[in-house]
C-alpha positions in Angstrom: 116.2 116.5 93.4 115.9 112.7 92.1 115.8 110.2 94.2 118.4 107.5 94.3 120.5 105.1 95.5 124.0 104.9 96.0 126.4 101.7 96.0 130.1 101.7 97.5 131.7 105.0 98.6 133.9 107.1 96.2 137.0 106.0 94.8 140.2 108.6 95.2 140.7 109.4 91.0 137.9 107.4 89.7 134.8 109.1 88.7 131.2 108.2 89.9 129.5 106.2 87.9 125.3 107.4 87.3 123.0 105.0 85.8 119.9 106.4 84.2 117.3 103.7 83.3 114.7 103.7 80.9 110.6 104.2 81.2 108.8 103.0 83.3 111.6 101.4 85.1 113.5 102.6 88.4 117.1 102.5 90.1 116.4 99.5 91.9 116.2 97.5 88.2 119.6 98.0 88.2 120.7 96.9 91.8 122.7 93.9 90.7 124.8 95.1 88.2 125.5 98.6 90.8 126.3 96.4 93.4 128.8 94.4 91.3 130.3 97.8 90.1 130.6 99.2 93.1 133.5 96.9 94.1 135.9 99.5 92.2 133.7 102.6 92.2 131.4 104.9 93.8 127.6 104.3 91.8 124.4 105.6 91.8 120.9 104.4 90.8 118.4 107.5 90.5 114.7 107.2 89.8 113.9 109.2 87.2 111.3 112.2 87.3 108.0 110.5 87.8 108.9 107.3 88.5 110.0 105.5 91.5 110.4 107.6 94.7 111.6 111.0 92.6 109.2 114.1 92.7 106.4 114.1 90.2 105.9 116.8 87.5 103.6 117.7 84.6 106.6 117.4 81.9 108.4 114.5 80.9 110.8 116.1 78.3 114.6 115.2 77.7 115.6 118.5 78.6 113.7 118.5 81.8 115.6 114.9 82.3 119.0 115.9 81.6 118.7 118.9 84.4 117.4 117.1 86.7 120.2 115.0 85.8 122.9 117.8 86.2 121.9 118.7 89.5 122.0 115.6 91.5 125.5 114.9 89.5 126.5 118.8 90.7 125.3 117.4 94.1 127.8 114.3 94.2 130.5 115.9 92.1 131.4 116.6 88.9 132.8 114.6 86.2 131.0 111.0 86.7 130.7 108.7 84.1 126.9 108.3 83.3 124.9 105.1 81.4 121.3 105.4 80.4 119.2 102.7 78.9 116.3 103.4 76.5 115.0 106.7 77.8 117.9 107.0 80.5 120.1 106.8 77.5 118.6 109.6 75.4 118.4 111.6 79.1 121.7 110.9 79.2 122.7 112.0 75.3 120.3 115.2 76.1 123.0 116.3 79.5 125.8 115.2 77.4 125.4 117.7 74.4 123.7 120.2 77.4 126.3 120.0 80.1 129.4 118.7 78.7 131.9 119.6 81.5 129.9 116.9 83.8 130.6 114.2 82.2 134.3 112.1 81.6 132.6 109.1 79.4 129.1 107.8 78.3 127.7 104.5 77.7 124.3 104.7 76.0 122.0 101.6 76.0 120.4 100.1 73.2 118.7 104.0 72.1 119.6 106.7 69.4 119.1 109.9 69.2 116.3 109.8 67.1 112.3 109.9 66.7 111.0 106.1 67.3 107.6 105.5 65.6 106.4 103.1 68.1 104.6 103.9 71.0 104.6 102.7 74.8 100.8 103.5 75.8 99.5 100.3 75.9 101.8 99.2 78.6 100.0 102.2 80.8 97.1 100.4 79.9 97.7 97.3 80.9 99.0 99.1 84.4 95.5 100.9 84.7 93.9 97.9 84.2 95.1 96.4 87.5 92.3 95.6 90.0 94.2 96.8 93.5 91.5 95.9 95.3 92.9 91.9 94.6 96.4 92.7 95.1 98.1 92.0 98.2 101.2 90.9 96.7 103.4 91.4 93.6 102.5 88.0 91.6 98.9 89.1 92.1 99.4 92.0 89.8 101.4 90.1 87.5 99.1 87.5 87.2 96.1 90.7 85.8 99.1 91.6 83.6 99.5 88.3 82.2 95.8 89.0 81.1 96.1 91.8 80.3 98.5 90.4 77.3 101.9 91.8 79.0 105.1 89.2 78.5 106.6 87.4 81.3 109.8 89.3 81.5 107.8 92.7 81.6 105.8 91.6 84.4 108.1 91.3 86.5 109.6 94.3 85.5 106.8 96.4 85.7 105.4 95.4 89.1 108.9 96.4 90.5 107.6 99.7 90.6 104.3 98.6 92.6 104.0 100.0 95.9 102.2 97.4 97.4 100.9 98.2 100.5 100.0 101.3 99.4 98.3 99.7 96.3 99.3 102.5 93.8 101.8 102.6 91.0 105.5 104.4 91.7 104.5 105.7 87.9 102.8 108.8 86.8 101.2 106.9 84.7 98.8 110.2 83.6 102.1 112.4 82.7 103.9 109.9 80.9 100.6 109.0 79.1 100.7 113.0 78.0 104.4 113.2 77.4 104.8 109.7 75.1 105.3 111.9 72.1 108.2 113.2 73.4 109.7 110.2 75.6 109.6 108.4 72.3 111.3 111.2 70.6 114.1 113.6 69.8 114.4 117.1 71.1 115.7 118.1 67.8 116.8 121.7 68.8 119.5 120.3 70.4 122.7 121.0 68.7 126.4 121.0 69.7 128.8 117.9 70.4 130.0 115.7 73.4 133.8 115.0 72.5 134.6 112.6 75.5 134.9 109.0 74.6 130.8 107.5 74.1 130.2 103.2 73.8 126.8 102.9 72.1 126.0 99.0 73.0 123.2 97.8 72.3 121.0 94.3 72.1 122.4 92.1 69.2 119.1 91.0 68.8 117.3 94.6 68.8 116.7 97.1 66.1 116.7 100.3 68.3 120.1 101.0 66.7 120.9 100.8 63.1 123.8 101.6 60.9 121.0 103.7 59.1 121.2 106.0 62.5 125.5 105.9 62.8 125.8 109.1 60.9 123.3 111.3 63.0 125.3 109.6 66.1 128.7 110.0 64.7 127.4 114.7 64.1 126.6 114.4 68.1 129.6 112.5 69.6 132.3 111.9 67.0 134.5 109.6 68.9 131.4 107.1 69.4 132.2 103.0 69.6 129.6 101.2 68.5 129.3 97.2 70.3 126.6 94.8 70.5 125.7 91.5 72.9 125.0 88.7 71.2 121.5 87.4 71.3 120.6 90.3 73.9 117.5 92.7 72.8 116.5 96.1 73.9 116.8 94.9 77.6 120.0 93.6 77.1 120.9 94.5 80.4 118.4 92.0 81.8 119.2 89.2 79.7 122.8 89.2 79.8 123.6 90.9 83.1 127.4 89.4 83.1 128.2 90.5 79.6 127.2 93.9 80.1 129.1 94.6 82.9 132.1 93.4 81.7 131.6 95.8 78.5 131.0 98.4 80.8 134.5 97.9 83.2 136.2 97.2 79.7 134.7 100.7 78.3 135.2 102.5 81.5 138.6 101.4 82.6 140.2 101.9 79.1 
């Protein structure tokens, strides 16, 4: 089962609330705003398959995702809400139209459920790259990243998943190398609907979700909301922490 990590204890009538975060990212990422939430509800942070502390596996599909993502939710109890970001998000789509009954609402970050024809590879790259040998702490990787052409913000981000004293990646980097194709797409024998009320919020400032994509959205989950953070992009989380966690107690406590 995934790994995670849990903030607050449950909440008599209020459901769970899972957060699903995107590649090569982890639960910790979003310890802030799970800590902050927790003063009202039970939440939980997993890693996702092949990242973080969570078992390893030679497939990195959406399907694969959403069951693992059913049984740590039929571990802690059925319905929770659930939010996924980027690749947590379409995880999180993939359970919704897959496992219905687990689920009371969904918030999915800054992602459709569509193909992307952008790729992520050359942030594994850019990982592999990484001289251990001259790392003994995490600005020392982010410094070779730096070089390696990776943004400041992603540096940080990144190297949040570097076990240090162990000098290795919590990434499987080789797997998600293999599996990009489908991390950056769309399972697209999926059918069926999620009916429960769904917030698509995304960066104001990103292009991951269009009004091109609204109809496809609107065939999967035809009560979707659509809302956007100003000046946010795809990591809109990151950028305006505050912002999104008032639209997510707004959303969730309607």
């Amino acid at each position: 089962m995934l790994a995670y990590t849990e903030y607050g204890t449950p909440v008599a009538n209020v459901p769970p609330l899972v957060i699903a975060h995107g590649l090569y990212g982890s639960g910790r990422n979003w310890g802030v705003i799970a800590k902050r939430l927790s003063d009202k509800r039970h939440v939980i942070t997993p890693d996702m398959r092949n990242h973080g502390t969570s078992p390893q596996s030679p497939t990195h599909s959406y399907p694969d995702q959403a069951n693992d993502l059913a049984e740590l939710i039929h571990d802690i109890g059925a319905p929770v809400d659930l939010c996924g970001h980027s690749m947590g998000g379409k995880a999180a789509m993939t359970l919704a139209l897959t496992h219905p009954g687990l689920l009371r609402k969904l918030v999915v970050a800054d992602i459709a459920p569509v193909a992307y024809g952008h790729t992520q590879a050359m942030f594994i790259d850019a990982m592999r790259s990484v001289d251990m040998s001259r790392v003994t702490r995490r600005s020392d990787a982010e410094a070779q990243l730096a070089d390696a052409g990776v943004e400041r913000a992603l540096q940080s981000f990144f190297t949040q998943s570097l076990d240090v004293p162990e000098k290795r990646w919590r990434l499987n980097l080789d797997v998600l190398e293999a599996e990009m194709d489908k991390i950056i797409g769309w399972p697209e024998d999926i059918a069926g609907q999620f009916d429960g009320p769904v917030l698509f919020l995304s960066g104001g400032a990103s292009d991951y979700v269009q009004v091109a994509h609204r109809d496809r959205i609107k065939s999967f989950f035809p009560v979707a909301r659509f809302a956007k953070l100003p000046g946010a992009g795809h990591w809109l989380h990151a950028e305006k922490p505050r912002e999104f966690e008032a639209t997510l107690r707004t959303f969730l406590d309607a």
